[in-house]
FIKOLZA-1660 file (N, C-alpha, C; in steps of 0.1 Angstrom, whole numbers, plus 5000, padded with zeros to 4 digits):
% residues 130
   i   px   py   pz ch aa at
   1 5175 5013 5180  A  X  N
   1 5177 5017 5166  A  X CA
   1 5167 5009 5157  A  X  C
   2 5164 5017 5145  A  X  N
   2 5146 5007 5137  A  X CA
   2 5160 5001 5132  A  X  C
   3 5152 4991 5121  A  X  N
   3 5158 4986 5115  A  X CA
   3 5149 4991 5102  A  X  C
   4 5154 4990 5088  A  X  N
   4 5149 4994 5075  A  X CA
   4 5148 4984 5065  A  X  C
   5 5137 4984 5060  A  X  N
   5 5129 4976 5050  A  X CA
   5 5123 4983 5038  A  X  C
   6 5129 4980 5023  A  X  N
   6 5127 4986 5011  A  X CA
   6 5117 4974 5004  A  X  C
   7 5109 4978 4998  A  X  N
   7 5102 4969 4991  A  X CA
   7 5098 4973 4977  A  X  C
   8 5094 4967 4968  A  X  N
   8 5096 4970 4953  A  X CA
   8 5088 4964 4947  A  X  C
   9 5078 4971 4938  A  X  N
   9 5067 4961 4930  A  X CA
   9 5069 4965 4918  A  X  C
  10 5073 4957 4905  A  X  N
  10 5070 4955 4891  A  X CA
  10 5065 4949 4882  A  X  C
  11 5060 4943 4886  A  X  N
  11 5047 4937 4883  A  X CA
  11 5036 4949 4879  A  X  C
  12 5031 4948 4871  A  X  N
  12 5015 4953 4861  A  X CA
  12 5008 4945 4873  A  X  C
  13 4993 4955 4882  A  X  N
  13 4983 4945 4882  A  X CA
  13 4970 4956 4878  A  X  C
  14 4959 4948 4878  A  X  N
  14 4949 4956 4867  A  X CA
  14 4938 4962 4880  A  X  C
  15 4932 4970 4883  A  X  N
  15 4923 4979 4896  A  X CA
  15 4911 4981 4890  A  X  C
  16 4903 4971 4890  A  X  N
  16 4891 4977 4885  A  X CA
  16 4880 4990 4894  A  X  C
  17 4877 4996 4887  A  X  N
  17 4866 5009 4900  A  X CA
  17 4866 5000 4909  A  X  C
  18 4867 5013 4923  A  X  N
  18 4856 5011 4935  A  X CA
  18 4863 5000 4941  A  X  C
  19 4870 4996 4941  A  X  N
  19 4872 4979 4951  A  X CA
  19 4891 4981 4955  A  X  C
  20 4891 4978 4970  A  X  N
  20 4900 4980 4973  A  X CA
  20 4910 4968 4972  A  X  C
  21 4923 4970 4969  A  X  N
  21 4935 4958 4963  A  X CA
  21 4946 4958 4971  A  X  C
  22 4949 4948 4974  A  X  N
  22 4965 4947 4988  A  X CA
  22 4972 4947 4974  A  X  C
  23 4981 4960 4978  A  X  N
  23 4994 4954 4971  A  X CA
  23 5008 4947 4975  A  X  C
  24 5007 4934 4965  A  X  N
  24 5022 4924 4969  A  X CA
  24 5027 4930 4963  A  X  C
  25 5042 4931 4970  A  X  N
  25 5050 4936 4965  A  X CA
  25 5062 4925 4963  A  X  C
  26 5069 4927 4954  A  X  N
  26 5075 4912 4944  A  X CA
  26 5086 4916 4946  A  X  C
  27 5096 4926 4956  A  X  N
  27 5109 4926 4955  A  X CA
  27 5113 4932 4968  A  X  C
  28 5126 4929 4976  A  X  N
  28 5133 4934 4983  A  X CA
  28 5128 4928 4996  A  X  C
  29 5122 4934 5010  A  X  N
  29 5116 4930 5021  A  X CA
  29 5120 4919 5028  A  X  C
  30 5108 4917 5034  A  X  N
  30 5113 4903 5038  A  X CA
  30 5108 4892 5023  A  X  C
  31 5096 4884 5022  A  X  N
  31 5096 4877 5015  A  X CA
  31 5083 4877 5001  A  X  C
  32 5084 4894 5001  A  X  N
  32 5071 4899 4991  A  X CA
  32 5059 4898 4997  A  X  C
  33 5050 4899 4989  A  X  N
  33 5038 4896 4994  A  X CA
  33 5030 4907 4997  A  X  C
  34 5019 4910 5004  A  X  N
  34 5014 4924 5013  A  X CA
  34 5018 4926 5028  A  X  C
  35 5029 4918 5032  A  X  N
  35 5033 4922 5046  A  X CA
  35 5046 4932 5044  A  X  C
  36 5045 4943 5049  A  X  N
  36 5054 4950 5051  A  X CA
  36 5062 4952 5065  A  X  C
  37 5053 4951 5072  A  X  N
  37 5059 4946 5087  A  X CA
  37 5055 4938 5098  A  X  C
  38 5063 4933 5105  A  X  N
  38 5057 4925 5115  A  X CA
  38 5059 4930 5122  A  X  C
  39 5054 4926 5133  A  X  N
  39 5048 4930 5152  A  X CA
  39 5057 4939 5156  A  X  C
  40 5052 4955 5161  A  X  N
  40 5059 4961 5166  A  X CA
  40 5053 4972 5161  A  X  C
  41 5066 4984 5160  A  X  N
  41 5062 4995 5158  A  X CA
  41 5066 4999 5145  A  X  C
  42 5058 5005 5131  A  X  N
  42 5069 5009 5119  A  X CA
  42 5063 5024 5117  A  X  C
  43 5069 5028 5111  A  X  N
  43 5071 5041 5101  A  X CA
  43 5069 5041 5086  A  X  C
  44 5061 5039 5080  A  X  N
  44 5056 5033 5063  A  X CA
  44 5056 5045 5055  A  X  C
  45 5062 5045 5046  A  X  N
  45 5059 5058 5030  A  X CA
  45 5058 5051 5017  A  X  C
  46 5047 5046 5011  A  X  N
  46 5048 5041 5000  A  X CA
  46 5043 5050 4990  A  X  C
  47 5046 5046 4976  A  X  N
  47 5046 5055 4963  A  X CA
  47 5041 5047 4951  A  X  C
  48 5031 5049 4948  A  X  N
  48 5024 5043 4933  A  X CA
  48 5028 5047 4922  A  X  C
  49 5023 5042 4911  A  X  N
  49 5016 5045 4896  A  X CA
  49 5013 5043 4891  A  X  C
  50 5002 5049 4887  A  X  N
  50 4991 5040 4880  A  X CA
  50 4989 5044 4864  A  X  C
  51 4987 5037 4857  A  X  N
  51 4984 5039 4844  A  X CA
  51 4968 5043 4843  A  X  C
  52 4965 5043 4828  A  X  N
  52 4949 5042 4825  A  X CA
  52 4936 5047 4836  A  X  C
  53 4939 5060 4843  A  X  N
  53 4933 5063 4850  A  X CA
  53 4918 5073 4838  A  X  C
  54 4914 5072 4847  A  X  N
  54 4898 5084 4841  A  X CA
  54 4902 5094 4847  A  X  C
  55 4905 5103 4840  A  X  N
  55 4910 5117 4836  A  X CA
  55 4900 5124 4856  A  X  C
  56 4903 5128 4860  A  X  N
  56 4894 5136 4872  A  X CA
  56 4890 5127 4886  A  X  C
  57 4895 5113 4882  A  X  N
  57 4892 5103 4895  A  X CA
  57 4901 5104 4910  A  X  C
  58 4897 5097 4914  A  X  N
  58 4901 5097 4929  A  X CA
  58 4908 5086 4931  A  X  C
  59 4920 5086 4939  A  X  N
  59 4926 5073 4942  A  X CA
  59 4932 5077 4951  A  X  C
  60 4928 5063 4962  A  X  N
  60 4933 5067 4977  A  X CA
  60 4941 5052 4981  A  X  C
  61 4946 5055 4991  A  X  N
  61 4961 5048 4995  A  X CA
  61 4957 5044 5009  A  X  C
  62 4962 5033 5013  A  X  N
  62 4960 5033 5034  A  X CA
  62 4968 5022 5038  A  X  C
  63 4968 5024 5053  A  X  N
  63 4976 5013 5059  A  X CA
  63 4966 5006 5060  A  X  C
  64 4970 4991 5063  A  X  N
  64 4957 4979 5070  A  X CA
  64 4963 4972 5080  A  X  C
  65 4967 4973 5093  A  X  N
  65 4970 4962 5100  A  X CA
  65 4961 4949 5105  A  X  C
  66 4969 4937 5100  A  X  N
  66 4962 4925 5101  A  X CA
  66 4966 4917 5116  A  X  C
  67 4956 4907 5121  A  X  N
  67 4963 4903 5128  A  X CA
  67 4966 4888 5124  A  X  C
  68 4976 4874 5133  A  X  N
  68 4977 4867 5135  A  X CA
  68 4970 4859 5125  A  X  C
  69 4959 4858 5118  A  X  N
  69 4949 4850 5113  A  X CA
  69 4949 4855 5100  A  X  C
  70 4955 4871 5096  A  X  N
  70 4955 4875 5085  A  X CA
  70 4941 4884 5086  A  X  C
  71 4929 4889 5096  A  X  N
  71 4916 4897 5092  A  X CA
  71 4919 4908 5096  A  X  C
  72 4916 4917 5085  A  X  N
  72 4921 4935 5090  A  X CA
  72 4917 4936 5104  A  X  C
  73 4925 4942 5115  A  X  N
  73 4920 4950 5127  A  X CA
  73 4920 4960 5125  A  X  C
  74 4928 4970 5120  A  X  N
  74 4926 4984 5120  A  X CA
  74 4928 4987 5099  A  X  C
  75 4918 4992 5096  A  X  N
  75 4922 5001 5087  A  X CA
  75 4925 5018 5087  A  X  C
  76 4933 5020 5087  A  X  N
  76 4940 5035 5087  A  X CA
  76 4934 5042 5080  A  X  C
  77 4936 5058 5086  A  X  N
  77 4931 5071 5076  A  X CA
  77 4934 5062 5059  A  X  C
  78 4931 5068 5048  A  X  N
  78 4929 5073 5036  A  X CA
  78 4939 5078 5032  A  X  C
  79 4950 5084 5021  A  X  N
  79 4952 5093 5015  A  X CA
  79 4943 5095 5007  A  X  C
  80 4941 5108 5002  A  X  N
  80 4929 5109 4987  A  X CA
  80 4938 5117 4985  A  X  C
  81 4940 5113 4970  A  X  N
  81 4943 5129 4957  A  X CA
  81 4936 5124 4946  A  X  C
  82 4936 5134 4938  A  X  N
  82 4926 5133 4924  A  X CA
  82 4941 5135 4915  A  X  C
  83 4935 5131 4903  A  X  N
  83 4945 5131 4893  A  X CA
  83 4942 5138 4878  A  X  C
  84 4947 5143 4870  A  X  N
  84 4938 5146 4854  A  X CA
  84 4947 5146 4840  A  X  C
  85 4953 5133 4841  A  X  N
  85 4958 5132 4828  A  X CA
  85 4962 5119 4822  A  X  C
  86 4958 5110 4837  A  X  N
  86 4950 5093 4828  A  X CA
  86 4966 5086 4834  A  X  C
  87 4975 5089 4839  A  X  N
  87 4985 5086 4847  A  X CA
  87 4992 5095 4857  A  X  C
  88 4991 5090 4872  A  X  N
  88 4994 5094 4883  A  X CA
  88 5006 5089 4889  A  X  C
  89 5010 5095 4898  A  X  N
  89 5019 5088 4905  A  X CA
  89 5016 5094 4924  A  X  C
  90 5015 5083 4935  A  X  N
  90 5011 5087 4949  A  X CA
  90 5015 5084 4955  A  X  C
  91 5018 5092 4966  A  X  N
  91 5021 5086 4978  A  X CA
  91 5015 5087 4991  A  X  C
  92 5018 5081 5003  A  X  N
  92 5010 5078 5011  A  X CA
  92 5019 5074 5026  A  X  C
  93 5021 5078 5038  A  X  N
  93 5026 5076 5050  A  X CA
  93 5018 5075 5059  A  X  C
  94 5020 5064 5067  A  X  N
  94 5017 5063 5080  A  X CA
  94 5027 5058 5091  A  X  C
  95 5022 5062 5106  A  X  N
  95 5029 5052 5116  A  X CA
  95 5020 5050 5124  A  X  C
  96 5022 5029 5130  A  X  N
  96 5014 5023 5140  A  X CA
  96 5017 5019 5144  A  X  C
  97 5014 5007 5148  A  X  N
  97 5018 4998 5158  A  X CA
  97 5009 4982 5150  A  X  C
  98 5015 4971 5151  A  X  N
  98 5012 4954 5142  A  X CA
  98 5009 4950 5160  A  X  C
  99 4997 4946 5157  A  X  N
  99 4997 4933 5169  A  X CA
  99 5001 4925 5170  A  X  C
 100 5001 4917 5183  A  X  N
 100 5014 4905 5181  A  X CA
 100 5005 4896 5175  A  X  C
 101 5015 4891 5167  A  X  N
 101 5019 4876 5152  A  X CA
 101 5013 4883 5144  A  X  C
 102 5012 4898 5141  A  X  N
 102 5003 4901 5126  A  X CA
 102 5012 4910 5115  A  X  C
 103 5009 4920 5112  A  X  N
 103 5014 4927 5101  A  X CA
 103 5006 4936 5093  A  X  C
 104 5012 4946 5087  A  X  N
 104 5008 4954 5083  A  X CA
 104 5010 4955 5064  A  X  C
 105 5000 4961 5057  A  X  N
 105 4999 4964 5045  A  X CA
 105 4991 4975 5040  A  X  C
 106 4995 4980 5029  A  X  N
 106 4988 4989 5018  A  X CA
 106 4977 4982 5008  A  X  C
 107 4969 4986 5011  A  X  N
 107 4962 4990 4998  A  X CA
 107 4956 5004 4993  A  X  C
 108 4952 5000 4979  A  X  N
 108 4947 5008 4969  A  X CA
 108 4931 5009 4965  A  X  C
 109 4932 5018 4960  A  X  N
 109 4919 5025 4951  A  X CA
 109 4916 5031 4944  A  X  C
 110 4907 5029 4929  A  X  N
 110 4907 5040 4924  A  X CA
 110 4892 5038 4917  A  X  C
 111 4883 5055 4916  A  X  N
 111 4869 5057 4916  A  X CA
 111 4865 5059 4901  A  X  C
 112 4875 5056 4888  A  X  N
 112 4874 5057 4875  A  X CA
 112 4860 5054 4866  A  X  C
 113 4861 5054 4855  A  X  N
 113 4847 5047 4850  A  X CA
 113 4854 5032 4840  A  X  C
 114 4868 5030 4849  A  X  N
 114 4872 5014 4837  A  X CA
 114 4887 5015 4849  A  X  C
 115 4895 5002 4845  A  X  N
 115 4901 4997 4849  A  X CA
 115 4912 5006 4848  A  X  C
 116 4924 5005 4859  A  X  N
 116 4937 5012 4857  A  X CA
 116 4946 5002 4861  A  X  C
 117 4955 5007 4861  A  X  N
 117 4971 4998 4862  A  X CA
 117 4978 5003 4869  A  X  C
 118 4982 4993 4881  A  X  N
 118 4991 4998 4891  A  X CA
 118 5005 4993 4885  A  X  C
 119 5011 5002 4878  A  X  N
 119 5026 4995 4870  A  X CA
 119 5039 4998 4880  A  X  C
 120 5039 5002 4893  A  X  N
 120 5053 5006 4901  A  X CA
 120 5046 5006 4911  A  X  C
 121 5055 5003 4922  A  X  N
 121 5052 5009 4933  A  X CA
 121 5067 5005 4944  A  X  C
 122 5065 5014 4952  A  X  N
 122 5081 5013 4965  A  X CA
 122 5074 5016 4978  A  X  C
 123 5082 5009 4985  A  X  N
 123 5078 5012 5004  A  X CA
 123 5090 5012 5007  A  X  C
 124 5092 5022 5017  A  X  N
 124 5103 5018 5025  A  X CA
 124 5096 5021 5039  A  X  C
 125 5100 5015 5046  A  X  N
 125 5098 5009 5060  A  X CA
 125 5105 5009 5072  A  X  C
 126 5102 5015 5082  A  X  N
 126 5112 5016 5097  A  X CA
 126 5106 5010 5103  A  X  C
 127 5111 4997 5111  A  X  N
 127 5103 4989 5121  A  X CA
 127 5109 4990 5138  A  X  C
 128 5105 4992 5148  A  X  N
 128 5114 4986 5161  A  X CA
 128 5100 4980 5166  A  X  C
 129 5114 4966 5170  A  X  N
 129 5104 4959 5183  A  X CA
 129 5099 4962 5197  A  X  C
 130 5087 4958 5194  A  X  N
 130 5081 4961 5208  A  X CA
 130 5089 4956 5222  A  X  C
% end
């Protein structure tokens, strides 16, 4: 049987173009942070929102499994959607597998011509051990 893990970010942080951002997440989980799961197998659906977007931009979403030491081993497919009204809201699923002692996280992106704000975001999480 998984077990289930809800995670919660309210915290404002600011995304400048082009540069990819781990999002910590500041509530629920295990102890915040960008780890959403440890070693094993999970099921991930997380959901954004971003403020102050450029009207027509791109903003993409992905898993990153890290290992043991914290250096990405696998970065996952992409979500891409475009957006056109200067605030979006996304979401994004995957399922893998965490190598042992590592963990898995989201990050963000977005291709604007100025900074945006990631003002929300939720994961919920299905994990079984290996």
């Amino acid at each position: 049987m998984p077990e289930h893990h809800r995670f919660t970010k309210d915290t404002r942080a600011t995304l400048p173009p082009a540069v990819w951002h781990d999002i910590e997440f500041d509530g629920g989980g295990r102890d915040g942070g960008p780890a959403l799961a440890a070693e094993g197998r999970y099921d991930l659906s997380v959901g954004v929102t971003l403020m102050g977007i450029t009207p027509g931009t791109e903003v993409q979403l992905r898993a990153v499994e890290f290992d043991a030491g914290g250096d990405p081993v696998s970065e996952r497919p992409a979500g891409s959607e475009v957006h056109a009204t200067g605030r979006g809201r996304f979401a994004y699923s995957w399922k893998g597998t965490v190598p042992a002692g590592g963990r898995v996280g989201v990050r963000v992106i977005q291709f604007g011509q100025a900074d945006a704000h990631l003002v929300e975001a939720e994961a919920d999480v299905f994990t079984w051990p290996l």
